[in-house]
MARVO-630460 format. One record per residue (C-alpha): residue in one letter; x, z, y negated. Coordinates in Angstrom, 2 decimals, padded with zeros to 5 digits, always signed. Example, Ala and Ser with C-alpha at 12.3 -4.5 7.8 and 13.67 -1.06 7.14 Angstrom:
R,type,xx,zz,yy
R,A,+012.30,+007.80,+004.50 $
R,S,+013.67,+007.14,+001.06 $
***
This chain:
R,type,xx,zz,yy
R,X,+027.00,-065.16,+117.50 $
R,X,+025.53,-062.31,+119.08 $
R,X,+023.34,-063.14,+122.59 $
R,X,+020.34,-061.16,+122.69 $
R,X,+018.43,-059.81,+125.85 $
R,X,+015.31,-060.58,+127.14 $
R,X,+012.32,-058.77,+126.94 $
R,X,+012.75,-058.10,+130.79 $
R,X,+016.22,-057.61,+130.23 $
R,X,+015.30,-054.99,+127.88 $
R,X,+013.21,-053.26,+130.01 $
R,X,+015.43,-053.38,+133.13 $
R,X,+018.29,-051.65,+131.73 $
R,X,+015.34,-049.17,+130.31 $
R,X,+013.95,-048.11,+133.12 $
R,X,+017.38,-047.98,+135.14 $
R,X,+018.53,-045.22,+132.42 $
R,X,+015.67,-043.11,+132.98 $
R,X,+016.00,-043.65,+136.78 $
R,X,+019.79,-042.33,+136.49 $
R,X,+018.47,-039.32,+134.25 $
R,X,+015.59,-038.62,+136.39 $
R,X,+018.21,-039.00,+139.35 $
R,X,+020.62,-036.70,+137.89 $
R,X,+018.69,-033.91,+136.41 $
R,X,+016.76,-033.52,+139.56 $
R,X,+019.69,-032.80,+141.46 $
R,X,+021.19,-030.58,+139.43 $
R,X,+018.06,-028.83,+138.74 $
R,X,+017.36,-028.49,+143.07 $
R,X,+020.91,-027.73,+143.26 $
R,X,+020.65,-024.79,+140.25 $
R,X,+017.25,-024.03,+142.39 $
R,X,+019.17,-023.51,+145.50 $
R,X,+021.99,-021.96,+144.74 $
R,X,+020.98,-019.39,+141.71 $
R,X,+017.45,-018.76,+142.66 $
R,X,+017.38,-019.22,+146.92 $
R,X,+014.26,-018.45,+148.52 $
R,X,+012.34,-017.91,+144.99 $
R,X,+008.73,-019.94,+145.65 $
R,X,+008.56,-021.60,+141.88 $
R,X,+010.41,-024.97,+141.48 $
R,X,+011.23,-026.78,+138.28 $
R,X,+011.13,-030.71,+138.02 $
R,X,+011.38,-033.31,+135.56 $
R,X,+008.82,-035.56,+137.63 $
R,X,+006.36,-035.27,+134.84 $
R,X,+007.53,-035.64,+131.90 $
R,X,+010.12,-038.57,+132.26 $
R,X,+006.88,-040.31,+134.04 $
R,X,+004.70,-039.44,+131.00 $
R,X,+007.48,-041.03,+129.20 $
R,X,+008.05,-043.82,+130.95 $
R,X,+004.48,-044.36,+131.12 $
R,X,+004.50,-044.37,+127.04 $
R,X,+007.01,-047.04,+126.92 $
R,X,+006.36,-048.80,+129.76 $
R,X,+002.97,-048.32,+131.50 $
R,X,+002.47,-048.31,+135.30 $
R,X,+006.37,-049.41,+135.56 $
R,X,+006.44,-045.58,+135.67 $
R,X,+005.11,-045.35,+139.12 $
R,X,+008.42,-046.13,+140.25 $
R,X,+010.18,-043.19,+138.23 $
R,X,+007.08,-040.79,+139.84 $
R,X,+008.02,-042.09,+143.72 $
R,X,+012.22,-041.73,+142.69 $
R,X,+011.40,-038.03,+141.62 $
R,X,+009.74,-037.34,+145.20 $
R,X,+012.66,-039.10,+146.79 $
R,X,+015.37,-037.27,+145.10 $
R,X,+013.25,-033.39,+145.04 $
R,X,+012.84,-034.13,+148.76 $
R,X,+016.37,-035.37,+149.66 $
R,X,+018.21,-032.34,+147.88 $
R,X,+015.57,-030.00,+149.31 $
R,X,+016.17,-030.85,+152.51 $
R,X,+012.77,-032.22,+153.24 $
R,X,+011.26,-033.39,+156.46 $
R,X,+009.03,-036.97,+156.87 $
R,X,+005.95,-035.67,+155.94 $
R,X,+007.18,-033.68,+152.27 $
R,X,+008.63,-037.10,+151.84 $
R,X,+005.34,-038.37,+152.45 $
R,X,+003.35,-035.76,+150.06 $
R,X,+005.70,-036.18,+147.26 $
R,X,+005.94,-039.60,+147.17 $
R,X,+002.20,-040.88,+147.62 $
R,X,+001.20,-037.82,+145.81 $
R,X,+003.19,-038.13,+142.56 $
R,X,+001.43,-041.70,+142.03 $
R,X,-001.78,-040.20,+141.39 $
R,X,-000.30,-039.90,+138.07 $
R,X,-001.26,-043.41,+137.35 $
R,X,-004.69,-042.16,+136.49 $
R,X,-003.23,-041.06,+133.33 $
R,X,-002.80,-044.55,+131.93 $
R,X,-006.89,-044.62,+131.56 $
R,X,-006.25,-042.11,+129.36 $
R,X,-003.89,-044.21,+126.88 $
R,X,-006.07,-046.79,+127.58 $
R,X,-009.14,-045.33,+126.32 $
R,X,-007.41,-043.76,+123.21 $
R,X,-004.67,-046.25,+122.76 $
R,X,-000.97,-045.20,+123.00 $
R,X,-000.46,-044.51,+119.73 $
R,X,-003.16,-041.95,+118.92 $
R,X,-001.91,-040.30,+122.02 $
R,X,+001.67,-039.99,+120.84 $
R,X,+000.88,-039.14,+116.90 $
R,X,-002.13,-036.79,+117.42 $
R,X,-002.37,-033.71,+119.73 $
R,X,-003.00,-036.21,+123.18 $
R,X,+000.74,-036.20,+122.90 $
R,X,+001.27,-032.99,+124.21 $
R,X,-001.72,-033.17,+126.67 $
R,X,-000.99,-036.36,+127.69 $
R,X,+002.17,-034.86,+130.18 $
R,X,-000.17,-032.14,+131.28 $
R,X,-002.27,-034.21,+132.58 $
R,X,+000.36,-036.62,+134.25 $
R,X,+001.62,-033.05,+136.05 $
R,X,-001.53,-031.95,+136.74 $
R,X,-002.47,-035.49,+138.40 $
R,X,+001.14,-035.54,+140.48 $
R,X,-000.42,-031.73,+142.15 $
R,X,-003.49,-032.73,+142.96 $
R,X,-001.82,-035.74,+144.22 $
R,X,+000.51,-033.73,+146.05 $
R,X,-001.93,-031.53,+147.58 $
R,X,-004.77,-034.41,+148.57 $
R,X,-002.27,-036.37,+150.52 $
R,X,-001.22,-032.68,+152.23 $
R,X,-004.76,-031.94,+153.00 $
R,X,-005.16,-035.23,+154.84 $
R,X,-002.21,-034.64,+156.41 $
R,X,-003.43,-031.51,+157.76 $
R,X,-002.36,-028.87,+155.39 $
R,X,-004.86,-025.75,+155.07 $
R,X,-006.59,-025.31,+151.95 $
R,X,-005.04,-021.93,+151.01 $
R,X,-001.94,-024.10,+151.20 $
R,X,-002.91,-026.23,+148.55 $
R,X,-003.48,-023.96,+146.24 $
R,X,+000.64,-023.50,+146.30 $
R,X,+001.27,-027.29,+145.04 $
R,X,-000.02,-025.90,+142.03 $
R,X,+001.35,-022.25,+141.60 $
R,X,+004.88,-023.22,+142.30 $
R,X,+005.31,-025.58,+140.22 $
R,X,+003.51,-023.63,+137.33 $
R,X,+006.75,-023.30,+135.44 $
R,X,+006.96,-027.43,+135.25 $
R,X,+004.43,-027.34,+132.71 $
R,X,+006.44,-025.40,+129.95 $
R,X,+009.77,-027.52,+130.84 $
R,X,+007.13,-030.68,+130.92 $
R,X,+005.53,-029.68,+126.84 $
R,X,+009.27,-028.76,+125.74 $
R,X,+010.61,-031.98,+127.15 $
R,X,+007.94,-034.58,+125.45 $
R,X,+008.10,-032.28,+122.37 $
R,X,+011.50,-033.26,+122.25 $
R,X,+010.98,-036.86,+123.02 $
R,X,+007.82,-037.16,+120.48 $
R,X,+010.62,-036.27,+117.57 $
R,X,+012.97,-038.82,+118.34 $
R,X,+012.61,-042.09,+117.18 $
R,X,+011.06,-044.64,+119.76 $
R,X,+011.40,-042.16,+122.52 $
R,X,+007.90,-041.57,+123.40 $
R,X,+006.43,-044.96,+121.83 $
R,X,+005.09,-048.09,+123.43 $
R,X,+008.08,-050.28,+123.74 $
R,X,+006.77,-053.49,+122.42 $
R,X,+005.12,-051.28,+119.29 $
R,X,+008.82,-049.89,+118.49 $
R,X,+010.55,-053.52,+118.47 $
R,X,+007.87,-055.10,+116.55 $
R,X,+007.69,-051.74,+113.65 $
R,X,+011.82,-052.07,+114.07 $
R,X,+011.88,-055.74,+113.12 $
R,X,+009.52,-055.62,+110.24 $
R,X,+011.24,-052.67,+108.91 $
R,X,+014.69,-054.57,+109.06 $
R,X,+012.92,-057.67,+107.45 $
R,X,+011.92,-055.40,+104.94 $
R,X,+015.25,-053.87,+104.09 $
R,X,+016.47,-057.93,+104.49 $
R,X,+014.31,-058.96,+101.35 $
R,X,+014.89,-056.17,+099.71 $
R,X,+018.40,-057.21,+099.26 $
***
């Protein structure tokens, strides 16, 4: 007899795989950064769209995947206290974006064209995030404008990404939606028997 995991169980080992990924990827992506592309003033993360994800599945659990990608982008960038600061605090703006699948419901979001601007707007809430926490920590405003511009090129890898994840089954779906439609669809295969 085969034990089965617990709903918390479930979502443990859930959100520790897309910690690991988020983990991974942005190091090799600041690393890549660094090495092939030194001194170039766009950056590339996958802050956004494994939050927008996570948020999908999970809701405001992914506040914790938007504070690991400041904590990893800063680490292998060599950051000081206060771009720890910014990147951190900043990113969890993004939370915002759950109104959003609140107000149209998760799965109207990930079936209709919200899908798509649903990650936009989790990016687009991480920069402003990024650059009101900068601001009050004494940033000009010219200098704001730059959380934006250099991370313009976020936005395509952010649409490919969730593109991706929309196609795949249960990637980019509420997580208590998926294993109720899974279970009715293997009680239906069960009594069709």
């Amino acid at each position: 007899m085969r034990r089965q995991r617990t709903w918390k169980q479930y979502r443990a080992i859930d959100l520790g795989m897309f910690a690991v990924m988020l983990a991974i990827f942005e190091y090799i992506i600041v690393r890549a950064a660094n090495w092939w592309f030194p001194g170039q003033p766009y950056v590339v993360s996958l802050a956004a769209p494994v939050t927008a994800i996570v948020y999908m599945r999970w809701g405001p659990w992914g506040a914790i995947h938007a504070v690991e990608a400041g904590i990893v982008f800063c680490f292998f960038s060599g950051a000081d206290r206060s771009q720890y600061i910014i990147y951190c605090a900043g990113n969890l703006l993004s939370l915002l974006s759950l109104l959003m699948l609140k107000k149209l419901g998760k799965e109207k979001v990930r079936e209709t064209r919200w899908g798509l601007m649903f990650p936009v707007v989790v990016l687009l809430l991480m920069q402003a995030g990024r650059a009101a926490v900068a601001f009050a920590l004494g940033a000009s405003p010219p200098a704001l404008l730059e959380f934006f511009t250099t991370d313009s090129l976020s936005y395509v890898f952010t649409l490919v990404i969730v593109w991706i994840a929309r196609k795949l089954d249960g990637i980019y779906e509420d997580q208590k939606h998926y294993l109720v439609r899974i279970h009715t669809q293997e009680e239906e295969k069960g009594g069709q028997l």
